[in-house]
N, C-alpha and C positions, 0 to 999 in steps of 0.2 A: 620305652616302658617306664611308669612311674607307680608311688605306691598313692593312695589314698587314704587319708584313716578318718575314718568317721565314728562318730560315738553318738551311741540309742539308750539314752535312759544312764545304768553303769558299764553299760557293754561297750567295749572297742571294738570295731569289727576294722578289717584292711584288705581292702578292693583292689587290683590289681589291673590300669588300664592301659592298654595298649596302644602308641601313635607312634608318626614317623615323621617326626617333626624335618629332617633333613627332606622327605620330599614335596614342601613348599617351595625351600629357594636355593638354587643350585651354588654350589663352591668352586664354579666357575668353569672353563670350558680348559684352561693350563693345568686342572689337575683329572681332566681327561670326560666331564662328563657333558653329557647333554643335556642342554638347559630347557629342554622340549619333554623330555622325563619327569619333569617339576611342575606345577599348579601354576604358580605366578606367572615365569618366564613364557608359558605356553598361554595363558588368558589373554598377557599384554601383547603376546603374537597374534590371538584373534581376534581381540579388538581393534587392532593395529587394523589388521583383514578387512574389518567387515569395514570401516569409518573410509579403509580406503576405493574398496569395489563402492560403495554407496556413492561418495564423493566423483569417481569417477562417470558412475552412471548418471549421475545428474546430471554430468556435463554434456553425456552423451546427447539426452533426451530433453535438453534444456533447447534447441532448436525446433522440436516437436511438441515447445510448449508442455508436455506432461507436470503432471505434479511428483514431489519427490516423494510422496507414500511409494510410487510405480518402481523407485530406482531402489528404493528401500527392501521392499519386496523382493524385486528381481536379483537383487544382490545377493539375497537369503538363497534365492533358488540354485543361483550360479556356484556357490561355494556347498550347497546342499548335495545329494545325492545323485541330484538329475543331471548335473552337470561334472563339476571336479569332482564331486564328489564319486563319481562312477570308477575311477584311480583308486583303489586300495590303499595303496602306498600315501596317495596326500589325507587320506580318510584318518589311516592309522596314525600318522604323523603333526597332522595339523587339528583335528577331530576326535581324536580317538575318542570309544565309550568312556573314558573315566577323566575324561574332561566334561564330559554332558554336563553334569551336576554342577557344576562351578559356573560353567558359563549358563545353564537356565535357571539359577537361582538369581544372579547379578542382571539377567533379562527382565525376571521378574521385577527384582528392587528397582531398577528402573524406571517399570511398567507403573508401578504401583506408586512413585515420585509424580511421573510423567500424568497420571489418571488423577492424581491431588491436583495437580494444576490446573486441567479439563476443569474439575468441580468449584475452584475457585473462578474460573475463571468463568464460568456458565450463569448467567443471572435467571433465575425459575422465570421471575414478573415478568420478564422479558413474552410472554405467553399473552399476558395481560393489554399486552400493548401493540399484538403483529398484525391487529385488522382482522377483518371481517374473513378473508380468502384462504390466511395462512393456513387457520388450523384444520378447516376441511381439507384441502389439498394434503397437507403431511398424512391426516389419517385415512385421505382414500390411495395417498403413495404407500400405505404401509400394508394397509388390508387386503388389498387388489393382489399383490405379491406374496402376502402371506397366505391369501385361499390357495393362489396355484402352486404355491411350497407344499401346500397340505397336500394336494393333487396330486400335486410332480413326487412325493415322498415315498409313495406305495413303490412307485419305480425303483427307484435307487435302495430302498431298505429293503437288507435280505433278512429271510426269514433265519439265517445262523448268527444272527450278531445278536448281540446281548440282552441291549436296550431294547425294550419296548418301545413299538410304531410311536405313541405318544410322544412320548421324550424326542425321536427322532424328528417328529412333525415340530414341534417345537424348537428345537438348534436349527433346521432347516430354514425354518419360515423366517425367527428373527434374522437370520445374514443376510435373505435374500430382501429384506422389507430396509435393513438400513440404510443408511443414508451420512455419509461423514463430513459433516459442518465444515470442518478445517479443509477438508480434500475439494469441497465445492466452493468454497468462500476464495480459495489457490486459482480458478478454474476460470471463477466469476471475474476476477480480478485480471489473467491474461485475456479474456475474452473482451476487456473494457465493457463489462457489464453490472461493476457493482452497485454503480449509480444509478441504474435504469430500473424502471420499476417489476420488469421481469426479475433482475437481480436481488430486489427486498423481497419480494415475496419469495424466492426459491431459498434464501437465506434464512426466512424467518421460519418458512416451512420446515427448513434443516434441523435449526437449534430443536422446533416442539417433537420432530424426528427423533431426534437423539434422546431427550428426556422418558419417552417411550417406552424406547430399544433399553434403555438402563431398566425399567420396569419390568418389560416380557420378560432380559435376561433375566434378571433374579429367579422368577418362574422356572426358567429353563433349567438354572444350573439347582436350583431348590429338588426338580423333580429327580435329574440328572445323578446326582451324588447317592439316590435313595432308590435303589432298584425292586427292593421287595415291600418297604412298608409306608406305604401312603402317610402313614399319620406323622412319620418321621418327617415326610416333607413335610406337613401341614405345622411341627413344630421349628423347622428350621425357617419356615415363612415370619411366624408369630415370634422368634427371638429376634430375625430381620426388624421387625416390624419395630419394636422394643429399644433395640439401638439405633435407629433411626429417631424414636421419641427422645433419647435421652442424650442424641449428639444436640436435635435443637433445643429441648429446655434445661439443658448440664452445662454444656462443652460449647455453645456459641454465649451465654450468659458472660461466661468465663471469659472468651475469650472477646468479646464487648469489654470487661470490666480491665483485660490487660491491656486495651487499646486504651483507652481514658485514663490508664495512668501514667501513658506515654506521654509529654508535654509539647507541646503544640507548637509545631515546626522542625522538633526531634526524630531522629529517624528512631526505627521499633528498636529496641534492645537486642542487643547477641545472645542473652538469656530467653527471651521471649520465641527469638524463631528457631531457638536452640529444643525450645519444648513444643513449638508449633512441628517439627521436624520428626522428631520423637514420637506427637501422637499420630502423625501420617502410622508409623509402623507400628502402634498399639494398636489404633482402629485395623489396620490390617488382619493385627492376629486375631483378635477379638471374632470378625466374622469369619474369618478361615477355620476358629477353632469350633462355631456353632452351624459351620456346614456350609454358607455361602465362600466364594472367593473372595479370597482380602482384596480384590479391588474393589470390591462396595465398599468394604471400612474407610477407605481411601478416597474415592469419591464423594461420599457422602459428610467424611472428617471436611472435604474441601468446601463441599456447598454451604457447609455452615459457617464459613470463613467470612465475615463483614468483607461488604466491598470496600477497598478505600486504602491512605497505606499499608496497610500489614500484607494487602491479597497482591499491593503492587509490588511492594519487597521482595515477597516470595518469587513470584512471580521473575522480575530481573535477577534473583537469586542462583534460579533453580534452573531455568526454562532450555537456556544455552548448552548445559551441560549434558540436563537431562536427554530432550529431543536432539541432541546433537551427538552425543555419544554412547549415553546408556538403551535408548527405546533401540537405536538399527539392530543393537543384539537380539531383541525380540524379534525381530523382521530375519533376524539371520538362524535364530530357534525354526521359528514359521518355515522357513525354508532348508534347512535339516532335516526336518518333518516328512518334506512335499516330495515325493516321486513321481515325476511326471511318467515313469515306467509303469508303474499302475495303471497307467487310463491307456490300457491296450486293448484291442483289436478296434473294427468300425463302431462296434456298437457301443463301447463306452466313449467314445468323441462324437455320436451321437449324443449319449445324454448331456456332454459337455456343453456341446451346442444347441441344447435343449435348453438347458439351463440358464444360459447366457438371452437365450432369444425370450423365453419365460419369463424372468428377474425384470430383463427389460420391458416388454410389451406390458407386464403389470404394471410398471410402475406409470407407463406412459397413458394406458391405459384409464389407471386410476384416476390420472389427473388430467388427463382430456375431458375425463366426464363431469370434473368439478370447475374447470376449465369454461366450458359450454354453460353448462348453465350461470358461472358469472359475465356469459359473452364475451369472452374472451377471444381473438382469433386462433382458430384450429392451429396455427404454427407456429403460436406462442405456445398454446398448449402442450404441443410434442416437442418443445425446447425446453420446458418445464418438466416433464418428464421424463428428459434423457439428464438434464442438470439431475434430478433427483435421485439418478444411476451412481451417486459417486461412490467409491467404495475405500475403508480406511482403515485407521489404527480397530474400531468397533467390531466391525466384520471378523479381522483378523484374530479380535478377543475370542468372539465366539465360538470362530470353528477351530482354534486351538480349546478353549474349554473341554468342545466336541471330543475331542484327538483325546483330550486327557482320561475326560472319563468314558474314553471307549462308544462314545455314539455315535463319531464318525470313524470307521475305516481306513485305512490308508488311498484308497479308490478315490471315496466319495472325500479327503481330504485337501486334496489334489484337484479334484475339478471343482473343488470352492476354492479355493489360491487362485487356479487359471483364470478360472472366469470372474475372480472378484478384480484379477487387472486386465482382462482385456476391457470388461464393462465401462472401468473409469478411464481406460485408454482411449475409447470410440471416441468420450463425449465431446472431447473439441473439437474434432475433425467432425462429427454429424452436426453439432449443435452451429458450426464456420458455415456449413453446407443447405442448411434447413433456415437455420436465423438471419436474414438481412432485416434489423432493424430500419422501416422507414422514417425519412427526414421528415417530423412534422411541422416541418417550418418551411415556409418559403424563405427564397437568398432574399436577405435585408441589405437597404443601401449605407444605413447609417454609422459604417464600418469605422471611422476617424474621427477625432474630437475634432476636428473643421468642419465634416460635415455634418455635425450633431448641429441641429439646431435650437437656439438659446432660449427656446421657449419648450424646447420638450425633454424627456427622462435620459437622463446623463446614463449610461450602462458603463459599469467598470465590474474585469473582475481581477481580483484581485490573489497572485498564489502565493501562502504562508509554506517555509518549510517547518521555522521551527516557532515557539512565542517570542521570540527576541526581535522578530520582525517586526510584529503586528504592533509599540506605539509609532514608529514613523509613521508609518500606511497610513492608519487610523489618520495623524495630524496633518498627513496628505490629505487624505478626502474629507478629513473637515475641514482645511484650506480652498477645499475646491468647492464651494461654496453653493452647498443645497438648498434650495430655495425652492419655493412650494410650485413656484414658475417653471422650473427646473429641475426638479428633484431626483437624487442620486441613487440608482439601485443598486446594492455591491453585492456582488457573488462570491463570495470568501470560499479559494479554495485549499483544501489545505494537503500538500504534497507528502504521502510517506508511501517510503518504499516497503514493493514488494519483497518481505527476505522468505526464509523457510519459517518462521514463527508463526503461529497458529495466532497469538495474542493481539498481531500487529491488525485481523482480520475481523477482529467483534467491533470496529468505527462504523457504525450502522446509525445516524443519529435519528432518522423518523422511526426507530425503534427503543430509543432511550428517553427516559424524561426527565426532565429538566432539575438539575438538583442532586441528583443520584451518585454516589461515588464513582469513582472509574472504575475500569476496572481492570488497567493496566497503565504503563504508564505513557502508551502512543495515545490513547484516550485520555489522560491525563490532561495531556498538551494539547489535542483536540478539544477539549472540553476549557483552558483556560483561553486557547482563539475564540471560538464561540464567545463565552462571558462578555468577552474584551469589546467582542464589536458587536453585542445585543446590548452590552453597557451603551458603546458611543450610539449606539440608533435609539437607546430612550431619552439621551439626552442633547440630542441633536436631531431638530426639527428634519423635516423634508429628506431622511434617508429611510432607505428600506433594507436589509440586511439578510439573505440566504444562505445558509450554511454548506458546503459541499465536501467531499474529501477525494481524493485521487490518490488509486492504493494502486502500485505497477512498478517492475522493475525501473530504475534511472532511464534506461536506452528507451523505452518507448513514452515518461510519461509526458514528454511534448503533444505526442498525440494524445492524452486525456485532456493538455489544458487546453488547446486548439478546438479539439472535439466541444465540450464545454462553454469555451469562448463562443464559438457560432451558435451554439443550440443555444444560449442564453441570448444573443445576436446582442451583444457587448461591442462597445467604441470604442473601449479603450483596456490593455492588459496591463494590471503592474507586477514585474517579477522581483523576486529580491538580487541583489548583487551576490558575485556566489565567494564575496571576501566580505569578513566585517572587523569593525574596528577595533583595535588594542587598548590597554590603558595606557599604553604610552603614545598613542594617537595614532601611529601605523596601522597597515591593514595587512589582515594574515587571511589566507585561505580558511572556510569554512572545510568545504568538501568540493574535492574538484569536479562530484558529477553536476554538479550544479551550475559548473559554466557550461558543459554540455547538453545541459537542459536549455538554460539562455540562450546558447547559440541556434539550437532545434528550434525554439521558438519563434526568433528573428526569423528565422528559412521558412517558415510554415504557417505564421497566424492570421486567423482572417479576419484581423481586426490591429490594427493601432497599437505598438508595446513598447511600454518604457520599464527600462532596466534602472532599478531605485540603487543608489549605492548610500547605505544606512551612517553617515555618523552623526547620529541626534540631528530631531528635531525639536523644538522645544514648545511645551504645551502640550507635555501625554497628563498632567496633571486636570488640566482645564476642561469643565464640564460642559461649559454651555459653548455654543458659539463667537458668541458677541464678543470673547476676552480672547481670541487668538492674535494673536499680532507676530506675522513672520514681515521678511523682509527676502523677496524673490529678486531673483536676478535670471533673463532668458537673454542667451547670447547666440545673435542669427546671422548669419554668412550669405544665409542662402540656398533657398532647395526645398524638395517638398517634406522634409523630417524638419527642417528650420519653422516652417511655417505650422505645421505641426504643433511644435514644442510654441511657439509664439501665440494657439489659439490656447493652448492650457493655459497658459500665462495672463492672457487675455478673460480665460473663465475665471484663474483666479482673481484678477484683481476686481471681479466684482463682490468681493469681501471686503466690508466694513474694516477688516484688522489686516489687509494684504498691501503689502507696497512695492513696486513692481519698478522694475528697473529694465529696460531694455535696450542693449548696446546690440546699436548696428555694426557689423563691419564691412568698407568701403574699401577695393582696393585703389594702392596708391600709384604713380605714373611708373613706377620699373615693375611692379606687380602685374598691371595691364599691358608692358612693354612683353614681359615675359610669357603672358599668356596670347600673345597675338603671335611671339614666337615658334611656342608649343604648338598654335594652330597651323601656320604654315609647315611644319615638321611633320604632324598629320597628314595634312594634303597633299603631302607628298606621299606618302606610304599608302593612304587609305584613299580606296575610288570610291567610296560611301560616304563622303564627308559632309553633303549636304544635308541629309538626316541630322547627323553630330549637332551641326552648326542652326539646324533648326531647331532642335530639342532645346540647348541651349540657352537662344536667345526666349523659347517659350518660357523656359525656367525664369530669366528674369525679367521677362512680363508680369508673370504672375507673383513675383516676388514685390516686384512696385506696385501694382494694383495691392496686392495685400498689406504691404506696412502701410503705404498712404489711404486706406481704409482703417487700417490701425489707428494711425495717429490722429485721421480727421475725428474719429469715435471715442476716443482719449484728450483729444486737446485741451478741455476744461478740465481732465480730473488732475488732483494734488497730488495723488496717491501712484501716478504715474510717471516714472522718467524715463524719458526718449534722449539716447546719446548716439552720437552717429561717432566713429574711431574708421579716419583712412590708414590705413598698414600694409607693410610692402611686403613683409615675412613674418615666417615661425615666430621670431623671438620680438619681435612689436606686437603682434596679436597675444602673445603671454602676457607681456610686460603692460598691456589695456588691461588683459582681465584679472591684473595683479592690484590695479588701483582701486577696484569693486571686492574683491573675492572675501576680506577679511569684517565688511560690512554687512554681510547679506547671510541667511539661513539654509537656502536653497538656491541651486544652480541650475536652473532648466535647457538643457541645448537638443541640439537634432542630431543624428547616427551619423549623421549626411554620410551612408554609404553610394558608395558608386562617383562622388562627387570628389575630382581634383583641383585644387585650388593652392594659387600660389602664397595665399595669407594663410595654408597652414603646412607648408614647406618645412619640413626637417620635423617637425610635429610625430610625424608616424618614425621614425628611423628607429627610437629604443621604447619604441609601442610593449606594452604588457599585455595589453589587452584589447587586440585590434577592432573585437566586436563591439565596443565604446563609441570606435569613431576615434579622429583627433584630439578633436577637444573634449569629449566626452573621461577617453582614458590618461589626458592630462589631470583633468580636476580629479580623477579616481586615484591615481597615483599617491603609489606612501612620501613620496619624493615632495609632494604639495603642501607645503607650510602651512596654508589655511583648513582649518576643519570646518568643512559644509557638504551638506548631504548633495547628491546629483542627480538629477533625473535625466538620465538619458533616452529622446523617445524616437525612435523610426514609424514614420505615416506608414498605414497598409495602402499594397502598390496595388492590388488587384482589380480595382476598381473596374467596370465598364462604362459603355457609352452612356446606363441610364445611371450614373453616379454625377452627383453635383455638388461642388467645394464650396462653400457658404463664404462672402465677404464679413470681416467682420459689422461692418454696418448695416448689412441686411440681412435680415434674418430668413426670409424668404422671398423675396422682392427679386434681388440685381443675383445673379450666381453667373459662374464662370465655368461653361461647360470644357470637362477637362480630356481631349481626343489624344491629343499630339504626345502628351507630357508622361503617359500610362505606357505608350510601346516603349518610348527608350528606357523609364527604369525598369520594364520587367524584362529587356535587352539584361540592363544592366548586375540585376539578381539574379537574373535565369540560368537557368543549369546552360546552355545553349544559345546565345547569342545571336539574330539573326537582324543583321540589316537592310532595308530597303532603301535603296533610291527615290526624292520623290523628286515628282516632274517640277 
């Protein structure tokens, strides 16, 4: 108890208010009490609750692909009434009524965080730019579902509930017509379809979806709060209307004029997002006090937020905490709420499945028919449809609204929950089962820089993880020298992982134009790969430059650059090394899934891949072509990655500025003592040894046919040196490439997996990184005195019988059909080993 004393004018008056400030935070559990009796102790137990049923559920439902809205959800429901909740005892104790209030207000503050971010993060133009297809498709995905809401609504609305039909038709229609960007953009992205042009248009159709569903709701919740007087809505529309006029010509002014006095390169100020933070929850009260829900103050405080830093600050600020900790409370409200007891006897699981079949067929419906007439095929169509099924945080807004102002029931509460996650449950599983994307390419031969030939389009693609990559790359492919003979088309793709963040999912670039702020800050870095290498292709003749991006967890996105790689029918991959270099010249790991991607990739690409290990290359300054001047080194043993790495070498040095050094190595008399050895020791063990002994000897056939093609097509250039090194082990083949290593920029060699050789004996024994190869994870090593970058490349094995290796002297002329050489390395990669005897 306390006193108050207040004075009016002369008057003192004294108010007497009543509180209990002891039952916030408990005096501990040794002087006998229960910490679950208290506000605090008992909130931080259910947030504890819900972060860990969420967390859990993801795990569960992360092999069914689902999205985490579903785990969010279900979590709510599990700890709600329908499930522990049905326990008295865990209700009273962990739930009880007079915690409600604590935990749905900090729901809210959440929501209404989490809804700020939505509006920063949602660009309007974006409307302006989604094609001809989007915005019909969103608006016959919307209307199609909202007629049979109208229809299905007579059903379910009883004539004792409060609301008038209207209003009801109204909360009905919009949940069944949304559509949740983030929850489909999750979907698109496990299905490897955010690339595909199915994927842009279901994505673009979502965003103008969503901008909509914020319109109808306003309507909804305007009519909703005002049960008797019409005109009371018609004035809570028109003050709507008013603060939305004076967020964009007041409050974005302003908050333009706080960016521009931030100094250029400065990050925003602790004061600035101290008051951008603040008016999230002015604009909140503002429309809550004039009758809409403060989350339009909140959304719409966010849409007028400039794209650029301040929307990115916020954005890393808030994002983690908010959707990570504070929104699952809402999802565990929702689920407090929801009695799956309600939906008793057949006929209300009837309407359930009513509902669900309805929601869906409209919306498939809708877009069939918009579908068909831009001749679409019919099963694109009803992939488009069932994608347009997804159901999210939006949905959830509105039939809680419902709940609050008594237009939904507890009945009809509960079969908007069920059926808002079984809807978005189907879609993978129908959309796996309906959608086989066909290959519209036929298999290309032209899988290897050998077999590229010197008069046609060089294809590389090229994956970025982070911008720290992109100047070697760059001064790699402008090394590798484009020419209008030739000319280099680079597929830049750029790898981010799929996480739970909504932000990571607006990289849509045939929807963004050019110039525009980001508007986060994975776009950020997507947007300065882009600049970097639409810079080098304006100033560097005979290249052509495509943008791409691969959004998926780590573990699958070998299959996007593989995927990608072939549908582009590319010759060559470059990935980055997944360590980069220190200031004190060492190399330290990046992220280790990044060797797990590399190594995925080696196992699977259908094309040619060299693993770049970055430490400077020089000339990320230099504009034009004609002024690069590196200094290459290709070191060849032998084998078809040698010969490989020897044709890039060979493409480089038709660079004006490239000078190309090529050391053979030859073994020496106890080297070939040894390996006739090893042979004999085989042929004892092995009854298949004449395959072995044939592959072999194929191997260095074609290894003399190609350098003496080499060199005969090199012999007059300057720019070229040929050095032949006989060595009998490990430590002579180092101590050769110890006399070159500190002269040269780049080190080109071959994986030579599968290949044993006594000149690189002892080599592998304190291996780091055995997918290098020997010499490969020699030169990689922090261990290696010289700093130069490496190109480590493995030839694609897959080749068949109509695949032909180009000599370097002929360009199409003299070729070397290659039978023999293709069984024993795909023996030698192969999951499964299988040799044959030949006669």
């Amino acid at each position: 108890m306390a006193t108050e004393v207040v004075t009016v004018g002369n008057k003192t008056e004294e108010n007497i208010v009543c509180y209990s400030p002891s039952m916030i935070t408990t005096n501990g559990v040794w002087q006998g009490e229960n910490p679950l009796d208290y506000a605090l102790p008992l909130f931080i137990l259910q947030l504890t609750l819900v972060a860990i049923f969420t967390r859990i559920l993801v795990f569960i439902l992360k092999p069914f692909r689902q999205p985490r809205v579903i785990a969010e959800i279900l979590g709510g429901v599990i700890l709600g009434p329908s499930v522990l909740g049905r326990s008295k005892s865990f209700t009273d104790t962990v739930f009880p009524l007079r915690s409600v209030m604590v935990l749905e207000t900090m729901a809210n503050v959440g929501l209404l965080y989490f809804i700020f971010l939505v509006g920063v993060e949602m660009d309007i133009a974006v409307i302006r730019r989604t094609g001809k297809k989007a915005i019909p498709i969103a608006l016959a995905g919307m209307v199609v579902p909202f007629l049979l809401g109208v229809s299905f609504s007579f059903m379910l609305h009883k004539s004792t509930q409060e609301t008038k039909q209207g209003t009801f038709v109204l909360f009905l229609g919009v949940a069944l017509s949304v559509t949740a960007f983030p929850v489909l953009a999750r979907i698109l992205a496990e299905l490897k379809l955010i690339n595909s042009e199915i994927g842009r248009i279901a994505m673009s159709a979502a965003l103008i979806n969503d901008i909509f569903v914020w319109i109808l709701l306003a309507f909804a919740i305007a009519f909703s709060e005002n049960k008797t007087m019409a005109l009371t809505s018609v004035w809570v529309l028109l003050s709507t209307a008013a603060f939305v006029v004076f967020c964009v010509v007041i409050i974005r002014p302003l908050i333009g004029w706080m960016i521009k006095r931030t100094p250029e390169g400065e990050s925003i100020s602790e004061f600035s997002i101290c008051i951008i933070l603040s008016g999230v929850m002015i604009c909140g009260f503002i429309t809550d006090a004039i009758g809409m829900h403060s989350i339009f103050g909140a959304f719409i405080f966010g849409l007028v937020i400039p794209n650029g830093p301040l929307g990115l600050t916020l954005i890393e600020k808030l994002e983690d905490f908010v959707s990570g900790l504070l929104l699952p409370l809402f999802f565990a409200i929702s689920g407090l709420k929801t009695e799956i007891n309600a939906i008793d006897g057949v006929g209300s699981w009837a309407i359930l499945a009513l509902v669900i079949v309805l929601a869906c067929i409209g919306k498939i419906a809708g877009t069939v028919l918009v579908t068909l007439y831009y001749r679409i095929p019919i099963h694109e169509g009803i992939t488009l449809g069932l994608l347009m099924n997804a159901k999210g945080l939006i949905e959830m807004i509105v039939i809680n609204v419902g709940k609050d102002q008594k237009v939904l029931d507890d009945k009809s509460f509960a079969i908007m929950v069920v059926a808002a996650v079984l809807m978005t449950a189907i879609i993978i599983p129908f959309v796996t089962l309906i959608y086989k994307p066909a290959r519209k390419f036929a298999p290309y031969k032209r899988r290897t820089v050998q077999s590229t030939k010197p008069d046609s389009e060089f294809r590389v693609l090229a994956c970025i993880h982070t911008p720290r990559n992109v100047p070697t790359i760059i001064n790699l492919l402008e090394a590798s020298c484009p020419t209008k003979k030739s000319p280099i088309c680079i597929y830049v793709l750029h790898l981010v992982e799929l996480t739970g963040r909504s932000s990571a999912m607006l990289i849509v670039h045939n929807t963004r134009k050019s110039g525009r702020p980001a508007l986060n800050r994975t776009q950020a870095q997507s947007d300065h790969i882009i600049n970097a290498f639409e810079n080098f292709e304006q100033h560097v003749g005979s290249v052509s430059v495509q943008p791409l991006t691969a959004i998926s967890p780590y573990s699958t996105m070998h299959e996007d650059i593989c995927t990608v790689a072939e549908d582009k029918r590319v010759a060559f991959l470059i990935i980055p090394f997944h360590k980069q270099q220190t200031v004190d010249g060492g190399m330290e790991i990046t992220n280790p899934n990044f060797r797990t991607i590399n190594q995925n990739v080696l196992a699977n690409a259908p094309c040619s891949v060299g693993i770049l290990v970055d430490r400077g290359l020089s000339g990320s300054t230099r504009l034009s072509a004609n002024q690069v001047s590196h200094h290459v080194a290709v070191l060849f043993f032998g084998g078809p990655d040698d010969r490989e790495a020897l044709s890039y070498g060979l493409r480089m040095r038709e660079h004006p500025g490239i000078n190309l050094t090529v050391m053979r190595f030859l073994p020496g008399q106890s080297a070939l003592e040894e390996a006739r050895s090893g042979s004999r020791r085989s042929n004892m063990n092995d009854p298949n040894v004449l395959t072995i002994v044939t592959d072999d000897d194929k191997e260095k056939q074609l290894d003399e046919a190609y350098v003496s093609a080499f060199r005969l097509r090199t012999a007059n250039d300057d720019s070229v040196v040929y050095i032949e090194k006989v060595v009998n082990h490990g430590e002579e083949t180092v101590a050769a490439i110890r006399t070159i290593d500190q002269s040269h920029d780049l080190f080109i060699v071959g994986r030579g997996q599968g290949t044993i050789s006594p000149l690189t004996a002892g080599l592998t024994d304190w291996s780091e990184c055995p997918e290098l190869g020997a010499i490969g994870d020699l030169l990689a090593s922090s261990d290696n005195a010289a700093i130069v970058s490496v190109l480590v490349v493995q030839q694609y094995v897959g080749m068949g019988h109509g695949d032909h290796i180009l000599t370097p002297d002929s360009p199409g002329q003299q070729r070397h059909e290659h039978f023999g050489y293709m069984n024993s390395r795909t023996q030698i990669r192969g999951q499964t080993p299988q040799f044959h005897t030949q006669p």
